[in-house]
C-alpha positions in Angstrom: 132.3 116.1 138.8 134.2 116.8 135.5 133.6 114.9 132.5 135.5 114.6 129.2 133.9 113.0 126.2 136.3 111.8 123.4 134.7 111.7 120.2 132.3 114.0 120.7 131.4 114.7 117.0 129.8 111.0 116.6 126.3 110.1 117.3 126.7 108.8 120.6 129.4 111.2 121.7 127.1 114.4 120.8 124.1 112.6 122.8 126.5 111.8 125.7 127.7 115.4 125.5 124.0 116.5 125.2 122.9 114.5 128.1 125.5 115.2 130.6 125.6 119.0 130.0 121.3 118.8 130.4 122.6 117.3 134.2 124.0 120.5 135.0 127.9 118.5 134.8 130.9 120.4 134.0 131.5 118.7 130.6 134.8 118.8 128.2 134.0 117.3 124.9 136.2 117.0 122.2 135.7 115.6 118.9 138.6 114.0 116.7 140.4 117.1 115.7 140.8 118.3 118.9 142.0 114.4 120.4 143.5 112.5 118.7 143.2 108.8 121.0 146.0 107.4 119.1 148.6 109.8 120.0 150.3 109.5 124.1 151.1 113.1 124.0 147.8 114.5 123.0 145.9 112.2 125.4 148.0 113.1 128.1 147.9 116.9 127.7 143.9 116.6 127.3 143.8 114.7 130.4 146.4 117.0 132.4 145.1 120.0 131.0 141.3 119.5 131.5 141.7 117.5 134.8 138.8 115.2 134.2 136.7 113.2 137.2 136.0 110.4 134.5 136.3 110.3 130.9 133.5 109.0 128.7 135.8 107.2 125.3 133.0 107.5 122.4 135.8 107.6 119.7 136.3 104.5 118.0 137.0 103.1 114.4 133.4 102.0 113.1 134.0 100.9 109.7 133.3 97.4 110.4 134.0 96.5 106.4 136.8 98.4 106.2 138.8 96.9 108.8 138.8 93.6 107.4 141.7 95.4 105.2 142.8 98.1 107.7 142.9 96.2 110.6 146.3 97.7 111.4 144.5 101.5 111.5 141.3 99.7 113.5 143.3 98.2 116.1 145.1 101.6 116.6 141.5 103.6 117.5 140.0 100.7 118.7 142.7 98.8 121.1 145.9 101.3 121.3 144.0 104.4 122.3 141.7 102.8 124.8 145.0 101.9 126.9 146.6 105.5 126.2 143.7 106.8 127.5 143.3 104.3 130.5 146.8 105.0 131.4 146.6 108.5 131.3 143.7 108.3 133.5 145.3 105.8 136.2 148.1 108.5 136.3 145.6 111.2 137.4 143.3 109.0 139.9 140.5 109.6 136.8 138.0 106.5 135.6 136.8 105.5 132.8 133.7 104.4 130.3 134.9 102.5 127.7 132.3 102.2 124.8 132.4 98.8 122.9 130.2 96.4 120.8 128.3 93.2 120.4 130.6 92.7 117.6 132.9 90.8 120.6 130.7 88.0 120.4 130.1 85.5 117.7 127.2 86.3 116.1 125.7 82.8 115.9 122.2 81.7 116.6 121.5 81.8 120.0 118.0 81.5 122.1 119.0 83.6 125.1 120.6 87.0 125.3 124.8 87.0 125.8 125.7 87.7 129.5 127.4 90.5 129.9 130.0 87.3 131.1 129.3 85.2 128.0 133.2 84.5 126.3 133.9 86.2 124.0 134.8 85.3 120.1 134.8 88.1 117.8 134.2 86.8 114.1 135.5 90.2 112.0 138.7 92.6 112.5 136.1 95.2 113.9 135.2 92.6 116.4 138.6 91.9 117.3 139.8 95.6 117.5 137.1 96.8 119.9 137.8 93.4 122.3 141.2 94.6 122.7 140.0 97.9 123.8 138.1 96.4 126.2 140.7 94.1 127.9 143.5 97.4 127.8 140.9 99.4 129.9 139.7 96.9 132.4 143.7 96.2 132.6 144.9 99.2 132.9 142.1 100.3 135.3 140.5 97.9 137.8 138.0 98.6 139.6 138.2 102.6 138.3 136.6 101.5 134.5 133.5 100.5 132.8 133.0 98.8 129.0 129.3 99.4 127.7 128.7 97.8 125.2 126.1 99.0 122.7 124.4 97.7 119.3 122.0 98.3 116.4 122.5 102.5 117.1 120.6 105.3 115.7 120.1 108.9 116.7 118.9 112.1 115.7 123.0 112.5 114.4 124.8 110.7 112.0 124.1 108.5 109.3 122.5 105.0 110.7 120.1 102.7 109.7 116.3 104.7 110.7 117.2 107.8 109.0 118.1 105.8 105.4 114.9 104.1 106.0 113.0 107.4 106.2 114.9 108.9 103.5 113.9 105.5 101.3 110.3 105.6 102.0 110.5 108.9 99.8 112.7 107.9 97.2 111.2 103.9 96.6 108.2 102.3 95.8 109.6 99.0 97.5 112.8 98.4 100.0 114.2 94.8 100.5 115.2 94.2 104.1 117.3 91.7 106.1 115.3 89.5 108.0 117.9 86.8 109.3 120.2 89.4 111.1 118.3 89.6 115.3 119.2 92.7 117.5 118.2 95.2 120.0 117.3 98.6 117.8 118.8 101.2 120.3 118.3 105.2 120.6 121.7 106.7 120.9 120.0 109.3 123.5 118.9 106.3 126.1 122.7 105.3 125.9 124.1 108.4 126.8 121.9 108.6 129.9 123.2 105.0 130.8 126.1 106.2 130.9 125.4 109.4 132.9 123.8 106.8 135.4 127.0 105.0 135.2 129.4 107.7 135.9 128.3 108.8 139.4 128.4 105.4 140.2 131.4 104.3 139.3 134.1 103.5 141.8 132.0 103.1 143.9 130.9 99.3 143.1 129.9 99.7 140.0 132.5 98.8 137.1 133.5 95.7 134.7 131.0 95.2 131.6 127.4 96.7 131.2 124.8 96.0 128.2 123.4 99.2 126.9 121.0 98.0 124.5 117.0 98.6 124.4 115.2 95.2 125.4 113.5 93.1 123.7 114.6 92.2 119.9 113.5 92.1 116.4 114.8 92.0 113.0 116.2 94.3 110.8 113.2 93.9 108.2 110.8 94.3 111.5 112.6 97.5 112.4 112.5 99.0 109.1 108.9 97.8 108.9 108.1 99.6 112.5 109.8 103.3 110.8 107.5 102.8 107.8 104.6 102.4 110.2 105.7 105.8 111.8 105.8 107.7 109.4 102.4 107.2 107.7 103.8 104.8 105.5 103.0 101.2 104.8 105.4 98.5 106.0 104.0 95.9 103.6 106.3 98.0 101.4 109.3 97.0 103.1 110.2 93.0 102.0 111.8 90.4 103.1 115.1 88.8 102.3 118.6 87.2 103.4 121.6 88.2 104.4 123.0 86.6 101.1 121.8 89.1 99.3 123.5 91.8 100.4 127.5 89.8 100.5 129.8 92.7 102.7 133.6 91.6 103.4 132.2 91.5 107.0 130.3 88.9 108.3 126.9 90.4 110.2 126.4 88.6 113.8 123.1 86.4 113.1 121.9 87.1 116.7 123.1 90.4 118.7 120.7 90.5 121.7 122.3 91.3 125.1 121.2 90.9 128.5 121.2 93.6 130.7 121.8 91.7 134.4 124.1 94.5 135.7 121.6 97.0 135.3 119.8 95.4 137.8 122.9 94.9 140.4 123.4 98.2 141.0 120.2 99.5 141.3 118.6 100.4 137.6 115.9 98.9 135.9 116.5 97.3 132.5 116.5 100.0 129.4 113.0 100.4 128.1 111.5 98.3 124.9 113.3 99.2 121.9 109.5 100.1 120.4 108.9 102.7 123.3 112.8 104.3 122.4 111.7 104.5 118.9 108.6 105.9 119.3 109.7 108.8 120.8 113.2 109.2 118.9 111.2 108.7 115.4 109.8 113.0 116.0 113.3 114.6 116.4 114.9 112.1 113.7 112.4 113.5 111.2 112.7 117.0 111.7 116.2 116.6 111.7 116.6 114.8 108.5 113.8 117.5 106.9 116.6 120.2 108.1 
């Protein structure tokens, strides 16, 4: 099977990449220079040219304060190239692996994880932008097209929230932490092979809306707390406080913890405990940010 990975210089499109190519799959990726989403001619020579089985969409707009003034350029990435793509693929008998966000939900306090059915109610122009890529695919494609919808990232690439923490443990005596924002912490890399499990699977029962998120939860101030602890530092270092004090033009969600019922349905056990992801991640993200 042939695989083509759209932004393929992110994070989770270099881990996707990574994974699929460690699988022994024939595996086109092409970061945003190469493909541009937003443009019908380029995504319809990629996906002529390259003749792709299923393309994996990791390109996206991610500057969720940013959009709140440039929702215009978000919902271009975010919700116009998702259907360019979708339609190029319905054209060529190819499916598709949309990647989207909790940011589709609300955000507000909850005491269960969101269904991967739960309505959705997106609070911020991120939010909104990245729902409207998820409604053009599963439009465009039924039954050939799967959202996964991820959270709380980090990997061994890219800026994201574990490597500041490292690089703050060396540079401050004391770090102030969020402790009223409630997630899933999730290594980029267990993602990717998600969505490897999800490829060779899909059409063939499997498609709609998938949680890929580590289980369990914590806070933002426990996470941060959990990297000090890894790295021989002590957590009692990290503190405490609100949401308040850190105002953004984008409203965080409160509680972002997904379930992960479809997993299950066809035939994969939930993703590990966010702890176990971290534990192992936490060796390759140092000696990558010591590089």
């Amino acid at each position: 099977m042939r695989w083509l990975v759209t932004g393929a210089g992110g994070m989770l499109g270099r881990d996707v990449a990574r994974e699929l190519t460690r699988r022994g799959e024939d595996v086109v990726a092409l970061d945003r220079a190469a493909l541009d989403i937003t443009r019908p001619e380029t995504v319809d020579r990629a996906v002529a040219d390259h003749r792709p089985d299923l393309v994996v969409n990791c390109a996206a707009y991610t500057a969720v304060d940013d959009a709140e003034t440039d929702e215009a350029r978000a919902l271009e990435i975010n919700g116009v190239g998702p259907r360019l793509l979708a339609r190029a693929c319905a054209a060529r008998d190819a499916r598709l692996i949309h990647v989207s966000t909790d940011y589709v939900f609300s955000g507000e306090a909850r005491t269960a994880p969101y269904p991967e059915d739960h309505p959705t109610d997106p609070r911020t122009a991120y939010g909104r932008t990245k729902l409207a890529g998820e409604r053009a695919v599963l439009e465009e494609l039924p039954g050939r097209a799967a959202v996964v919808r991820t959270a709380w990232l980090y990997g061994v690439n890219g800026a994201n929230f574990v490597r500041t923490m490292i690089g703050l443990e060396t540079r401050r005596d004391t770090v102030d932490v969020v402790d009223d924002q409630r997630g899933q912490p999730t290594w980029s890399a267990d993602v990717a092979e998600r969505i490897a499990d999800l490829g060779v699977r899909l059409g063939t029962g499997a498609h709609g809306v998938f949680h890929a998120t580590n289980s369990g939860e914590a806070t933002w101030h426990e996470l941060a707390r959990e990297v000090f602890a890894l790295v021989g530092a002590d957590p009692d270092r990290v503190r405490p406080t609100s949401s308040a004090a850190f105002p953004r033009p984008a409203p965080r969600p409160a509680y972002s913890v997904l379930a992960h019922r479809r997993w299950q349905e066809i035939g994969l056990p939930p993703p590990r405990d966010w702890r176990s992801a971290l534990h192992e991640a936490m060796p390759r993200i140092r000696k990558e940010s010591s590089s």
